[in-house]
Structures are given as structure tokens and as C-alpha cells.
N, CA, C and O of each residue as an XYZ file, in Angstrom:
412
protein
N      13.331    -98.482    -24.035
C      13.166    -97.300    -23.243
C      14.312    -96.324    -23.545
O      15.506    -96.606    -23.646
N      13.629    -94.921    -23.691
C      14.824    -94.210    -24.217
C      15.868    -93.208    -22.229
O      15.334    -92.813    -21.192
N      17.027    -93.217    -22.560
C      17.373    -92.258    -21.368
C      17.105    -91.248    -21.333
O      16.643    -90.782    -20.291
N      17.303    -90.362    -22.620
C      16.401    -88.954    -22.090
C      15.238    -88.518    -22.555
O      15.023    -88.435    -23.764
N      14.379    -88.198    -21.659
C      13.215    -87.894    -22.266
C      12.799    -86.127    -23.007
O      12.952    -85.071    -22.393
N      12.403    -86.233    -24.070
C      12.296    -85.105    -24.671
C      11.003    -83.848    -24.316
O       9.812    -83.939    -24.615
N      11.421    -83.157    -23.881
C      10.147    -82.414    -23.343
C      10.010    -81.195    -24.726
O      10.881    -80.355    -24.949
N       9.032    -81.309    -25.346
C       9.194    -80.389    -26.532
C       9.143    -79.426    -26.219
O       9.976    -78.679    -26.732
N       7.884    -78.626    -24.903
C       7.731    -77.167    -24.385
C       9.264    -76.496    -23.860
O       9.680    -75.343    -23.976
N       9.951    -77.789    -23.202
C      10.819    -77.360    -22.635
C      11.907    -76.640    -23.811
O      12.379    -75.512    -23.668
N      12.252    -77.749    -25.259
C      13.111    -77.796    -25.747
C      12.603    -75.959    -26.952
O      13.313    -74.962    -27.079
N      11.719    -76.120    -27.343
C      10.839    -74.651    -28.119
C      11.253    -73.368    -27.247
O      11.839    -72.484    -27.873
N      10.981    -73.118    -25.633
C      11.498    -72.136    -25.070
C      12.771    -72.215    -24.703
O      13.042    -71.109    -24.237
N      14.002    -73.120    -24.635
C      15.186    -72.797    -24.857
C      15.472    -72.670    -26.228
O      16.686    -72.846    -26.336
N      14.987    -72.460    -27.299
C      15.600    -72.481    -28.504
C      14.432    -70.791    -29.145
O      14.626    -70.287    -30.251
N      13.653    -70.403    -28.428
C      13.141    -69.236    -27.972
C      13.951    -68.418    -27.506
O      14.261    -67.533    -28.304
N      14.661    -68.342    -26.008
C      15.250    -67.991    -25.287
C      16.372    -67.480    -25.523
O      16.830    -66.472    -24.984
N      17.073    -68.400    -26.655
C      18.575    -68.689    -27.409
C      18.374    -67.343    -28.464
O      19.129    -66.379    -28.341
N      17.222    -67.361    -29.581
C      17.171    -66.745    -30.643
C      16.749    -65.293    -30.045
O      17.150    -64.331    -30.700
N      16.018    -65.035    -28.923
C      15.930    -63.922    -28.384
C      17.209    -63.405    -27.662
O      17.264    -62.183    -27.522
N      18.195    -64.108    -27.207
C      19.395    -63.511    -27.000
C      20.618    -62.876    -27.922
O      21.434    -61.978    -27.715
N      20.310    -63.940    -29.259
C      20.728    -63.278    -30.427
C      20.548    -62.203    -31.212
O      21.330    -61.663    -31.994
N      19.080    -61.864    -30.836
C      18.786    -60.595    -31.443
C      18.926    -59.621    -30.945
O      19.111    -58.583    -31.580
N      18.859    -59.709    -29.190
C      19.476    -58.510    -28.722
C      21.095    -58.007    -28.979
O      21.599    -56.902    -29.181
N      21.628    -59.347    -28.871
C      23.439    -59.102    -28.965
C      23.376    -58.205    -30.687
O      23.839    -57.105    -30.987
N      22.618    -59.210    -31.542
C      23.077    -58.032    -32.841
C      22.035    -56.690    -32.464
O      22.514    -55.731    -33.070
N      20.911    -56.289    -31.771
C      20.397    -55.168    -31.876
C      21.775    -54.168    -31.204
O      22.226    -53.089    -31.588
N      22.045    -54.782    -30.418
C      23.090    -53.821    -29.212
C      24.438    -53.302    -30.612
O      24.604    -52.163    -31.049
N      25.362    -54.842    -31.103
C      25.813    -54.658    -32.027
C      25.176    -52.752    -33.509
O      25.564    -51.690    -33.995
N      24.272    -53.527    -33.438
C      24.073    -52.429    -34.406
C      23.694    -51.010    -33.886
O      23.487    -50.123    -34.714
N      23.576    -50.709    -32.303
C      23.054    -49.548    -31.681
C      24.511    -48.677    -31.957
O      24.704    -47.513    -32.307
N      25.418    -49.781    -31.637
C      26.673    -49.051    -31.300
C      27.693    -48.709    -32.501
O      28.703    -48.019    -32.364
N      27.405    -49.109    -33.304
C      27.847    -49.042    -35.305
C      27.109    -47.539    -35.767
O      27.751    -46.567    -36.165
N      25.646    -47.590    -35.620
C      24.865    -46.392    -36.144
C      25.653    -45.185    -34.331
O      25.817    -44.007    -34.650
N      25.856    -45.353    -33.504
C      26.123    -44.445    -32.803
C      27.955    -43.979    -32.751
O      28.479    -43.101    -32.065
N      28.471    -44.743    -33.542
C      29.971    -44.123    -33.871
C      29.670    -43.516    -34.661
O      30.194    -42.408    -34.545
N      28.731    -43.634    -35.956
C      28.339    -42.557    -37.375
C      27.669    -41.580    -36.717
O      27.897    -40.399    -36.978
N      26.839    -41.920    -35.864
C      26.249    -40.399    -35.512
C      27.313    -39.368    -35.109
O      27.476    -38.266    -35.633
N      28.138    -40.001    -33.907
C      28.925    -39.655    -33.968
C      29.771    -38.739    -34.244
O      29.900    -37.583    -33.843
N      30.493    -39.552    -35.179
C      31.464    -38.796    -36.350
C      31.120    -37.324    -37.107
O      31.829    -36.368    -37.422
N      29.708    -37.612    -37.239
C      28.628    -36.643    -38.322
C      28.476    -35.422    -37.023
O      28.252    -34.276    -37.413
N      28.584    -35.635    -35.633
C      28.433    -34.886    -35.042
C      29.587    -33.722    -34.796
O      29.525    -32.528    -34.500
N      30.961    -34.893    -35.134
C      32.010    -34.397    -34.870
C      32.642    -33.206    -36.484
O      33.553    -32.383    -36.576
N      31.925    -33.553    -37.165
C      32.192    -32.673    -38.117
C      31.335    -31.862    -38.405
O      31.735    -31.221    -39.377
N      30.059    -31.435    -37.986
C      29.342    -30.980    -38.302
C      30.027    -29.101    -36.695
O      29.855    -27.886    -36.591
N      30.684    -30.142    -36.009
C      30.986    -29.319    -34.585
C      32.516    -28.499    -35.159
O      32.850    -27.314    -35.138
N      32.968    -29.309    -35.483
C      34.610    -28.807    -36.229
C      34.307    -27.815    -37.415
O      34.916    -26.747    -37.352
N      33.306    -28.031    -38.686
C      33.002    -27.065    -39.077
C      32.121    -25.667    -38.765
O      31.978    -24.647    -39.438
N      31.695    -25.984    -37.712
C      31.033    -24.529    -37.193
C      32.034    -23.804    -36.310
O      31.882    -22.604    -36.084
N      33.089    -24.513    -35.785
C      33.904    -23.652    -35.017
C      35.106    -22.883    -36.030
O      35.852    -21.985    -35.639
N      35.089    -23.449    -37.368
C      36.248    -22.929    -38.045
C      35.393    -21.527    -38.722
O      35.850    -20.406    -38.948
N      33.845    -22.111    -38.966
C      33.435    -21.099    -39.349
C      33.380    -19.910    -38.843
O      33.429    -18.885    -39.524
N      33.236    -19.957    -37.150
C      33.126    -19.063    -36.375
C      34.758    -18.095    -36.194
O      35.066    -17.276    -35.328
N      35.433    -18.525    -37.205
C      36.837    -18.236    -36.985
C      37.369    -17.239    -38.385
O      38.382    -16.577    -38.613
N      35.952    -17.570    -39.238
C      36.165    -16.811    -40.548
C      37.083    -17.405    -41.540
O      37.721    -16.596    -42.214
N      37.270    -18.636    -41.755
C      37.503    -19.646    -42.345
C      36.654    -20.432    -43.628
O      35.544    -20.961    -43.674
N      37.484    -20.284    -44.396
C      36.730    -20.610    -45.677
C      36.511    -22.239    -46.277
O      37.352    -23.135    -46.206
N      35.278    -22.325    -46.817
C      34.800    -23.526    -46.979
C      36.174    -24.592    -47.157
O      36.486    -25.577    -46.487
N      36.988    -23.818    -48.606
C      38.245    -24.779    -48.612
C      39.026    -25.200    -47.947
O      39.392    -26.376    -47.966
N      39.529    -24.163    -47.076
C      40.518    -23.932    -45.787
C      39.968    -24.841    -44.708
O      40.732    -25.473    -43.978
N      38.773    -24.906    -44.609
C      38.014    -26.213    -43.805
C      38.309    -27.174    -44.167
O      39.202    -27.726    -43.524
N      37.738    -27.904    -45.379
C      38.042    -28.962    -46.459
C      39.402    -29.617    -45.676
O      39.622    -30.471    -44.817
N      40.135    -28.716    -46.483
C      41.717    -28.792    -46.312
C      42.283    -29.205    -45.047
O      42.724    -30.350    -44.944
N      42.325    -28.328    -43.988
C      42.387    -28.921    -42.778
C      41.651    -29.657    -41.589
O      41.882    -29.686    -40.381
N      40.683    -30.239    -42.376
C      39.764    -31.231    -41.802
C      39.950    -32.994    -42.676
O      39.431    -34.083    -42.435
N      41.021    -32.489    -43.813
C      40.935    -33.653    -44.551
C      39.694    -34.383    -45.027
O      39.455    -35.591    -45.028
N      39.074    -33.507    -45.372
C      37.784    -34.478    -45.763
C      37.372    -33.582    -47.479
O      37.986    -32.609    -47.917
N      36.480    -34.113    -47.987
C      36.147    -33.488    -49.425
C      35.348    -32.190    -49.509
O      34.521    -32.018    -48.614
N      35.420    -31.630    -50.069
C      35.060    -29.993    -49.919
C      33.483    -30.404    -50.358
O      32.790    -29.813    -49.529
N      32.520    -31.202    -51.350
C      31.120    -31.604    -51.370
C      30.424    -31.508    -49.907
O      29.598    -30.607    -49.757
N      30.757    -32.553    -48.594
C      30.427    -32.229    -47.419
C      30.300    -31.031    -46.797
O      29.426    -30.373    -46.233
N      31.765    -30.938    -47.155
C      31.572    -29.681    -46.130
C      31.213    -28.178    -46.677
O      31.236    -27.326    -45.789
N      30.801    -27.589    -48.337
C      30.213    -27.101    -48.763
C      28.687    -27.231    -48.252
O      27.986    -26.324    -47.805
N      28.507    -27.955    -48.348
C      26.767    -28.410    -47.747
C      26.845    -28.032    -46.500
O      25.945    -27.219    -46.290
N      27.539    -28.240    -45.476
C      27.581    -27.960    -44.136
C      27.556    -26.372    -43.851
O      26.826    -25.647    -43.176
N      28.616    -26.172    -44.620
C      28.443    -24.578    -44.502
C      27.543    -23.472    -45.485
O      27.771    -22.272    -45.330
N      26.798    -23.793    -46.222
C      25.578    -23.010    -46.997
C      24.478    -23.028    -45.868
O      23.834    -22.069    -45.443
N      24.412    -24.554    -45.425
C      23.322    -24.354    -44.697
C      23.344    -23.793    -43.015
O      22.308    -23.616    -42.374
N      24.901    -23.534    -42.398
C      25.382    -22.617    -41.552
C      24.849    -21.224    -41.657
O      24.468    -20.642    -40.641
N      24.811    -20.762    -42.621
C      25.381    -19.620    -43.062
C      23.983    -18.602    -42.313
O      24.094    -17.409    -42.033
N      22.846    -19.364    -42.128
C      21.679    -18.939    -41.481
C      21.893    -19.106    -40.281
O      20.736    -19.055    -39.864
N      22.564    -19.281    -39.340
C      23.341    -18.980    -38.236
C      24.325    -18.571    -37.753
O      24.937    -18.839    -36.719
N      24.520    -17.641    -38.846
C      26.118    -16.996    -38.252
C      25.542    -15.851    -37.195
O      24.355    -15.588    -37.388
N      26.064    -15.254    -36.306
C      27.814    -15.625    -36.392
C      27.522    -16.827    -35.535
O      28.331    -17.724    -35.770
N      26.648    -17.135    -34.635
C      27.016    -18.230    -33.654
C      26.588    -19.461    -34.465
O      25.653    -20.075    -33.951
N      27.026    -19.923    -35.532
C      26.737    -21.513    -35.853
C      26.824    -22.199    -35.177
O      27.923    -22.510    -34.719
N      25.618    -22.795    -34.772
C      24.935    -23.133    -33.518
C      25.262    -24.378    -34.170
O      24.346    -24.645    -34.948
N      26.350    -25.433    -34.198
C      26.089    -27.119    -34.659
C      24.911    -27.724    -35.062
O      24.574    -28.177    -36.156
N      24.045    -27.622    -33.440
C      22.824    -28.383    -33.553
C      21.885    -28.222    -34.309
O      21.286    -29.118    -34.904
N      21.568    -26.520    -34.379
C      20.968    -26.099    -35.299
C      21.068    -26.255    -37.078
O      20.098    -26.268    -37.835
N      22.096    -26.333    -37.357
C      23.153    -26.755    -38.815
C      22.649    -28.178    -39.078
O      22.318    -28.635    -40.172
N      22.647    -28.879    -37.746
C      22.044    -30.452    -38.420
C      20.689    -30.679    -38.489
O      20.205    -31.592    -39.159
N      19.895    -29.709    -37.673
C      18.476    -29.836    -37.974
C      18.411    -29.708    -39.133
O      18.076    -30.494    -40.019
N      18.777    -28.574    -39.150
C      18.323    -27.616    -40.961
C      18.656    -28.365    -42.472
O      18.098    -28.164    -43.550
N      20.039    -29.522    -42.058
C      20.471    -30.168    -43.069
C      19.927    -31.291    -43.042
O      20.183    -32.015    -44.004
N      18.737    -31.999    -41.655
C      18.416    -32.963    -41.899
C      19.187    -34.676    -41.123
O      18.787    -35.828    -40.953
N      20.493    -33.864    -40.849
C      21.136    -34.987    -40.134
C      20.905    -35.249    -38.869
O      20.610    -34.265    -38.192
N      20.952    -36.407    -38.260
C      20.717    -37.139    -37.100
C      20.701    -36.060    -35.641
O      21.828    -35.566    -35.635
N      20.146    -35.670    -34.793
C      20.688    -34.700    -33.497
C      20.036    -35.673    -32.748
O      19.008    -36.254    -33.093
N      20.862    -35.895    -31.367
C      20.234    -36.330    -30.174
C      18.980    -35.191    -29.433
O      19.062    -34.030    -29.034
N      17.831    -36.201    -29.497
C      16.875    -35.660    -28.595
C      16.779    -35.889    -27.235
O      17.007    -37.056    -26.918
N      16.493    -35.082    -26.280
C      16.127    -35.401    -24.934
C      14.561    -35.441    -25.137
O      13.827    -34.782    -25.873
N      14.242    -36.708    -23.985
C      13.492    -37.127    -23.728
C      12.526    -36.308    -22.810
O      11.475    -36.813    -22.414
């Protein structure tokens, strides 16, 4: 006679239960990885429209944003259809990058 008895339904939905908790912890994991990049992309896409709005040149951006003048060339060509108010949000539609939608 064995001491514990094995209930297979039982043992399938804790090992169910287990692998469904794992996938949420990495879904959450990965919500919050893609939402620092959004992020970031938001934060430069916001820093270059305000320098633009300042009459500041692509390089002079570059330069004091520390980042590579390729980006932020792209950022600001496709600004340039919103001056004077370079509207951020608008700049990332137009380029294609990520914007938070309301629901």
C-alpha cells in the first residue's frame, strides 16, 4: 500500500496553475521592458520638438541630447510639417513610432 495517493486531475491542474503563473510573471516582465522603450522614444521624440521649437539645429540637438545625429535627423524632417508647434505626438504618428492610445 502506497502513503500517498496520486490524484492525476489534481496533480495536471497544479502544474496548469504553476505554468499559467509563469506566463503571466514573464508577460508582466515583458510589458514593463517594451514600456521603458516606449518610453525613452517618447522622451526624445518630446526633447527634440521642444529644442526645435527653440530654433535649434538638427546638430545642436544631436549634440546636446548626446545621441547620434541619424535619429534625430529623422525626427526632425519629419517635424518639420508641424512647425512651429511640433506637436511630439503628432511627429510620432507621422514617423510611425509607438503613441499611447486612449481607449
Amino acid at each position: 500500500m502506497c502513503i500517498f495517493e496520486y490524484d492525476e486531475e489534481e496533480t495536471l491542474r497544479q502544474l496548469g496553475q504553476q505554468s499559467y503563473e509563469e506566463g503571466v510573471a514573464a508577460g508582466i516582465e515583458q510589458g514593463r521592458e517594451e514600456g521603458k522603450l516606449v518610453g525613452e522614444e517618447q522622451r526624445l521624440f518630446r526633447q527634440v520638438c521642444t529644442k526645435l521649437k527653440k530654433g535649434k539645429t538638427q546638430e545642436v540637438i544631436a549634440e546636446e541630447l548626446e545621441e547620434d545625429l541619424s535619429p534625430i535627423r529623422s525626427i526632425c524632417e519629419a517635424a518639420e510639417e508641424f512647425a512651429p508647434e511640433y506637436d511630439w505626438k503628432k511627429v510620432m504618428e507621422k514617423t510611425g513610432a509607438y503613441v499611447e492610445k486612449k481607449c
